[in-house]
C-alpha positions in Angstrom: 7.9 -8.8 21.4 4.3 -9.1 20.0 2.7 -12.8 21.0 0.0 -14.2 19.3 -1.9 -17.5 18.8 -2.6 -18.6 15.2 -4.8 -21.3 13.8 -7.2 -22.1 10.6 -10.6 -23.1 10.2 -11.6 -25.5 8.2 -12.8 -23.6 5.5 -9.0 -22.0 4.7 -9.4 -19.0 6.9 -6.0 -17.9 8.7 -6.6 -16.4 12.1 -4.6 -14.7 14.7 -5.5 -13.4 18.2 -2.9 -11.4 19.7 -4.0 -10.2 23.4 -3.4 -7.4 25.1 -5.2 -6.4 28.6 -3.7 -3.5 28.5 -6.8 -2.0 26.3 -10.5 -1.5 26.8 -10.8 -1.7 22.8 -10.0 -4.9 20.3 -9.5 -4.3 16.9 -10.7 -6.8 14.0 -8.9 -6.5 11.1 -9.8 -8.5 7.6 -7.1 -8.9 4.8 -7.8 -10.0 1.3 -5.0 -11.5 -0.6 -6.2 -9.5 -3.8 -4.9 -6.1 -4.9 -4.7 -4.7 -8.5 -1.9 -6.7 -9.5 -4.7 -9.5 -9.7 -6.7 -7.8 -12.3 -7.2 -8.3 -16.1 -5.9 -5.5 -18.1 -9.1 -4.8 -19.4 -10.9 -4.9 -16.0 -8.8 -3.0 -14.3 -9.5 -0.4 -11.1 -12.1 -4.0 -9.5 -10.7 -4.2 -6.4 -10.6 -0.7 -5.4 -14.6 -0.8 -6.3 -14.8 -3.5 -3.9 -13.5 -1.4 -1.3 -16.6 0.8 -2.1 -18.9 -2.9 -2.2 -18.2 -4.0 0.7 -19.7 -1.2 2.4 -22.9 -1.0 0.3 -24.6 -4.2 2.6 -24.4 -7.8 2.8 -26.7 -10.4 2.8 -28.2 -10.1 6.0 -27.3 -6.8 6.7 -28.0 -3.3 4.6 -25.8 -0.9 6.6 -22.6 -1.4 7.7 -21.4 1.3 9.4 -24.2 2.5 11.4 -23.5 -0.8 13.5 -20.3 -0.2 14.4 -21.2 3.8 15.2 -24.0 2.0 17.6 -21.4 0.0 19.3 -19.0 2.6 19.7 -16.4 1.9 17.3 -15.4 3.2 14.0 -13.9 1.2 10.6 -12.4 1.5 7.4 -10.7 0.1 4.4 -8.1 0.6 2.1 -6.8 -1.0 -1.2 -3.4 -1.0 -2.6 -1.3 -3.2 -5.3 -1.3 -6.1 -3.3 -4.1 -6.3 -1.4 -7.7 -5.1 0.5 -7.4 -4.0 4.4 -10.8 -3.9 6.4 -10.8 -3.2 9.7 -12.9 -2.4 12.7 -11.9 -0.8 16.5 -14.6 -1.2 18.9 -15.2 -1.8 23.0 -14.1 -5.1 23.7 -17.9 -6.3 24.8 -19.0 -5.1 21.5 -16.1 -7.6 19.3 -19.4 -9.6 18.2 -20.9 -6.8 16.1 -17.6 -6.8 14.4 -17.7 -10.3 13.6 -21.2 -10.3 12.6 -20.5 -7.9 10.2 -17.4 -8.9 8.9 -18.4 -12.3 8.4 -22.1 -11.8 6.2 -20.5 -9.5 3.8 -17.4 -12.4 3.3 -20.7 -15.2 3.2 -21.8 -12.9 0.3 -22.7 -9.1 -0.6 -25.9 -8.1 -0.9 -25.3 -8.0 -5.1 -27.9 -5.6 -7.1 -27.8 -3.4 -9.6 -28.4 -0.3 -7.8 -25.9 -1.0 -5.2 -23.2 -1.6 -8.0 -24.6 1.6 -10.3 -24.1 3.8 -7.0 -20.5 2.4 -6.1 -19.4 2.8 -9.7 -20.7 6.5 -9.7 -18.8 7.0 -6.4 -15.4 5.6 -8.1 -15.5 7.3 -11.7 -16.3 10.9 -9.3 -12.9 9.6 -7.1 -10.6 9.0 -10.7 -11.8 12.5 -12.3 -11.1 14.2 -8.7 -7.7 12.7 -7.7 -6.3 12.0 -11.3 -8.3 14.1 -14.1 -8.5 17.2 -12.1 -5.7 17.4 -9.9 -2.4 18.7 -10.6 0.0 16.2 -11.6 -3.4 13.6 -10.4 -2.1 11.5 -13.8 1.4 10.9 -12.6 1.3 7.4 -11.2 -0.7 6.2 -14.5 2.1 7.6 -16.8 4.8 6.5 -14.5 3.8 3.1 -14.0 2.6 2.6 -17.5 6.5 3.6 -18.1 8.1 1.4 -15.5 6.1 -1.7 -15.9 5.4 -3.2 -19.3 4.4 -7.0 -18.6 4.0 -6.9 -14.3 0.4 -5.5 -14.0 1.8 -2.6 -11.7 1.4 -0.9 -15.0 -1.7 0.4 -13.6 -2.4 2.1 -10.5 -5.0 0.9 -7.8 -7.9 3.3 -8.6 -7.2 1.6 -12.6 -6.2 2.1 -16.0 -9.4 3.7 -17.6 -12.7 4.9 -15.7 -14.1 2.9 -18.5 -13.5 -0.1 -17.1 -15.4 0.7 -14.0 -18.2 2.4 -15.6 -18.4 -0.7 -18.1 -18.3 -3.1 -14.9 -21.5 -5.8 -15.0 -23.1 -7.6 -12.4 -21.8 -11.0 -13.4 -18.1 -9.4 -13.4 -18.3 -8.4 -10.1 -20.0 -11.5 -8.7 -17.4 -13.6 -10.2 -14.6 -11.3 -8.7 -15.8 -11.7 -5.3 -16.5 -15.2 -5.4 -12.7 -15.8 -6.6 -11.1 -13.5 -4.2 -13.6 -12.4 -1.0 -13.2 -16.1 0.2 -12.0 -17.6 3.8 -9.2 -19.5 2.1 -7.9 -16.4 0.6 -8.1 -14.4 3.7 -6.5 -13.3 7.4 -8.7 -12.1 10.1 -6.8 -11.2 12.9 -8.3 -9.9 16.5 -5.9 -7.7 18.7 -6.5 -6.1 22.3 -8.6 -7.0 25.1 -9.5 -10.4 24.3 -8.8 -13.8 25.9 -7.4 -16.4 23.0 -9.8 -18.9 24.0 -13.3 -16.8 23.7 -11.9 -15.3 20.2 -11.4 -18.9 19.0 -15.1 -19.8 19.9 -16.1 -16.7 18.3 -14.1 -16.7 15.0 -15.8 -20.5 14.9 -19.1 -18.9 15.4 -19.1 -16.8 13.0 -17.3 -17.9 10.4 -16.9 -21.5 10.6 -19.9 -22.3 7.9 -18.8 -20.3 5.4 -17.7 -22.2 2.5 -14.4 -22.2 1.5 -13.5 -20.8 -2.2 -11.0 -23.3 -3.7 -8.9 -19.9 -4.3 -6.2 -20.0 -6.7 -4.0 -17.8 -7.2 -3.8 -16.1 -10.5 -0.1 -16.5 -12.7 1.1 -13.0 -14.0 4.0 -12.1 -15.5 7.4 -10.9 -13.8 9.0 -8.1 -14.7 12.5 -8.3 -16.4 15.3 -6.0 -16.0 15.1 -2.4 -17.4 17.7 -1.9 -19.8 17.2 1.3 -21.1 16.3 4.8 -19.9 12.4 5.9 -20.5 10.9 9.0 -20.9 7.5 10.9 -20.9 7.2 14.9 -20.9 3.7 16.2 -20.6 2.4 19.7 -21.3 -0.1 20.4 -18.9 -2.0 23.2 -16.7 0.6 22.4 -13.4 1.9 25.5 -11.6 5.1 24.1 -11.6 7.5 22.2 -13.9 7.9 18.9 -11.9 10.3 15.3 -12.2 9.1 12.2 -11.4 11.7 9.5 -11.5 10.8 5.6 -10.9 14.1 3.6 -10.2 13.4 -0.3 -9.9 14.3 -2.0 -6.9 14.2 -4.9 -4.8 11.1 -7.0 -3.5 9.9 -6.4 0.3 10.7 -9.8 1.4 14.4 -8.7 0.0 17.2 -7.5 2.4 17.9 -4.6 -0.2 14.2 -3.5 0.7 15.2 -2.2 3.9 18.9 -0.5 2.4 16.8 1.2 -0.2 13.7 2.4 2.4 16.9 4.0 4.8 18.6 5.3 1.5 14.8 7.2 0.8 15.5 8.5 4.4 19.0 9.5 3.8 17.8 11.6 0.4 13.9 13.2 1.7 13.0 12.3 5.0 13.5 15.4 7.4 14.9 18.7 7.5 18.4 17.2 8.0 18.1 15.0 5.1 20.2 16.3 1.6 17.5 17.1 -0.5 16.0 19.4 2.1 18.9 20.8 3.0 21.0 21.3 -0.5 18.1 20.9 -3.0 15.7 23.0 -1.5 17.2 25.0 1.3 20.6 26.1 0.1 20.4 26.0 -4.0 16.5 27.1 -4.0 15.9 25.0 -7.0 12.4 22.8 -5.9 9.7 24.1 -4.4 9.1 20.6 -3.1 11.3 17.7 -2.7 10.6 14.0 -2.1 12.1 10.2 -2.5 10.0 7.5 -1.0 9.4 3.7 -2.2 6.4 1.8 -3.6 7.0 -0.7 -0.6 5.3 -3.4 -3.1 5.2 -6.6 -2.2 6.6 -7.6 -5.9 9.9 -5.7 -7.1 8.6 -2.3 -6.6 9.6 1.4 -7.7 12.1 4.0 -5.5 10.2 7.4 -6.1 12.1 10.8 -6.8 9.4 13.7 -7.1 10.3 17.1 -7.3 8.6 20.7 -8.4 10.8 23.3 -9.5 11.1 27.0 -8.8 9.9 29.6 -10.9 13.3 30.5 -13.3 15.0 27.4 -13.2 15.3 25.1 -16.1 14.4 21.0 -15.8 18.0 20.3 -16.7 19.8 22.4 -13.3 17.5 20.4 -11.6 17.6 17.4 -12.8 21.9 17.5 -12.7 21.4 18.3 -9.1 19.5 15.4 -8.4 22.3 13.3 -10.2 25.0 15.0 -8.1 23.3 13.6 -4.7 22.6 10.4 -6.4 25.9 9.6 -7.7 28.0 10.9 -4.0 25.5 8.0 -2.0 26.8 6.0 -5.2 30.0 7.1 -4.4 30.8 7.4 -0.7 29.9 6.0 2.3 27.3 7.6 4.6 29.0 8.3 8.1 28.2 6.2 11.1 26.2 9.1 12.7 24.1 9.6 9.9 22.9 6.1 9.5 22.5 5.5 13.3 20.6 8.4 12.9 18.3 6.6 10.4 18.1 3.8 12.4 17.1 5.3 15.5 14.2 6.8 13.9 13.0 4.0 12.0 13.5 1.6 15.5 11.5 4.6 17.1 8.3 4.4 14.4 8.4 1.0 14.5 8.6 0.9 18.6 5.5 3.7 18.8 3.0 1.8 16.0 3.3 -0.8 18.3 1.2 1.0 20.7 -2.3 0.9 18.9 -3.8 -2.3 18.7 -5.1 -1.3 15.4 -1.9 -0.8 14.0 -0.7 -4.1 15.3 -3.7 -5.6 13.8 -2.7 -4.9 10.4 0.7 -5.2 10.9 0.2 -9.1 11.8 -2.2 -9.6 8.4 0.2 -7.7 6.6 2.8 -10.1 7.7 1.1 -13.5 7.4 0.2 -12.7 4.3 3.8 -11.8 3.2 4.2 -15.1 4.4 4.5 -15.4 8.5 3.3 -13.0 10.9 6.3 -13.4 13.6 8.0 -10.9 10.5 6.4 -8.0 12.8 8.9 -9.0 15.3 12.4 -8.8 13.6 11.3 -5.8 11.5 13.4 -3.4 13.5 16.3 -6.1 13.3 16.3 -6.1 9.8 16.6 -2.4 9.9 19.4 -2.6 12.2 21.3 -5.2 10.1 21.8 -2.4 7.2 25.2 -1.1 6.9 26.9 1.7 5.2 28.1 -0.5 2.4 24.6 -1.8 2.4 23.5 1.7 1.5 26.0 2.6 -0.6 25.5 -0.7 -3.1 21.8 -0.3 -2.9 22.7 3.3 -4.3 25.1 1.2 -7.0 22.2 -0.8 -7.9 19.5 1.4 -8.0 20.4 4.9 -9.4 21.8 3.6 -13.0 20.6 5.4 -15.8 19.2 2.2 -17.9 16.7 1.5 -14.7 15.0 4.8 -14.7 11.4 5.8 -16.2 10.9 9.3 -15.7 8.0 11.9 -16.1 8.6 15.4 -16.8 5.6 17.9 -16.6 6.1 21.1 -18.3 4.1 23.8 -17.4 2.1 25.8 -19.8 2.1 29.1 -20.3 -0.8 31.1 -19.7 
């Protein structure tokens, strides 16, 4: 059982303190209620720059991170769909330098031309490394683009087109941050080896006087059922011919969230699971393997990735995916498998909750999902799934009309 206090200043700022003596360290942790899904469709790829922003200096302060080296700690960020993660681990006597720097860049950024020009250049280098130049590096833009076609998930975090970035201006970004980097439309959460009392004086301290943002939160569009099957095959320079199959699915405040995250388990997650052990191990038909989920906070996507051998055609492949599919559509899972499942999701679950910084992000992640006593009857939830629960989410799920898929042929040289 994870305690914690939780209270709001007056400017709209959520915060939590959860303590734990057990630690020399504390770990401040800032989440942003903004992600891609927030973006214009023509602006797209703005909050994973501000990931880069927020570390180019503040108002008051040009350097962030050689701060937090001097005090002993380290930090970092990351940026999804949903929302921004910033976060902070540091000695427990050093918490203030965390604050203090936490709380000028959310008073404001220290906004110039330069700083933006260099951020931007950092970015557009990112998109050609991970997506331009990398094998398969365009398969979530061509996948999503597929799956989504009103729910801005259509486009992945890093963005639609570098030229959106590279055509970023100053006013944009100011009024980006000024919507979204705001107390009301944050959770700062402190966990470790602080008392609840001092970290209340302190949060107040620090960022008490900054004004609130009268944040509102943007409407977009729902997706609607997929009623027919999608396709895109690409001829690239890949070394393999590869699948990539996006299956709709349910929300993650859903109860079939957690049937279809243990039916990923049941398919890719292990040697003992099927795919490793028919797909890959016994038939020799993928070089690689997968099924995972999106995990969205918004009806996301259940993820089947694979890269054949050399010699064998897309369709044997493909049929053999269907054949695992359809038995998990077909028959139950035995009790010895799922408990299996469960043990080992109850076990990851149980062994985050060691680090303070995991259970820092954990609690944002939760109160923004809505409440952050979620983090305690996440492992419940898990344990609640049966069989049938698996076997329907399987039903639901793997149907033909809800699939996007990308096929990457690979050309010959």
């Amino acid at each position: 059982m994870i305690t914690f206090e939780r209270f709001k200043l007056a400017n709209g700022l959520t915060v939590i303190i959860h303590e734990d003596k057990s630690t020399p360290m504390v770990a401040v942790n800032v989440v942003y209620n903004v992600g891609s899904k927030y973006e214009e469709p023509d602006k797209t790829g703005f909050a994973h720059l501000f990931e880069h922003l927020m570390f180019g200096g503040s108002i008051n302060i040009p350097d962030f991170d050689d701060h937090i080296q001097d005090a002993g700690g380290e930090n970092n960020a990351f940026t999804n769909t949903d929302l921004t993660n910033f976060y902070e681990v540091l000695p427990a006597e050093n918490i203030e330098t965390a604050l203090w720097l936490e709380s000028d860049r959310m008073l404001q950024l220290r906004f110039s031309k330069k700083s933006l020009d260099t951020q931007k250049k950092v970015v557009i280098e990112e998109f050609k490394e991970t997506c331009l130049n990398e094998p398969y590096g365009d398969m979530w833009h061509h996948l999503s683009r597929l799956c989504y076609k009103v729910h801005p998930y259509q486009w992945p975090t890093i963005g639609k087109d570098m030229s959106h970035i590279a055509e970023a201006t100053l006013d944009q970004v100011k009024t980006f941050f000024y919507h979204y980097y705001r107390p009301d439309n944050a959770v700062l959460v402190l966990a470790g080896n602080i008392d609840v009392k001092k970290g209340i004086e302190l949060v107040e301290k620090w960022f008490g006087s900054i004004p609130a943002g009268h944040y509102t939160k943007p409407n977009y569009l729902y997706e609607p059922p997929q009623i027919e099957f999608r396709q895109d095959i690409l001829r690239q320079d890949v070394p393999h011919d590869a699948v990539y199959q996006g299956y709709h699915m349910a929300s993650r405040m859903d109860d079939g969230f957690y049937a279809c995250d243990l039916l990923s388990d049941v398919l890719a997650n292990g040697r003992s699971s099927r795919f490793y052990q028919r797909l890959y191990k016994e038939q020799e038909l993928f070089s690689t393997i997968d099924a995972f989920i999106s995990g969205t906070v918004d009806p996301g996507l259940f993820i089947i990735e694979g890269k054949t051998m050399p010699g064998i055609s897309m369709e044997k492949a493909k049929k053999a995916i269907k054949l695992e599919l359809d038995m998990l559509k077909n028959d139950l899972i035995s009790e010895q498998e799922l408990s299996k499942l469960k043990n080992s999701v109850e076990s990851s679950l149980l062994y985050s909750e060691v680090s303070v910084l995991n259970k820092a992000i954990s609690l944002a992640y939760f109160e923004v999902l809505g409440d952050a006593d979620m983090i305690n009857i996440e492992a419940e939830r898990y344990h609640n799934v049966t069989a049938e629960d698996i076997r329907n989410a399987a039903q639901q799920v793997f149907r033909e009309e809800n699939c996007s898929e990308v096929l990457y042929e690979a050309t010959e040289l």
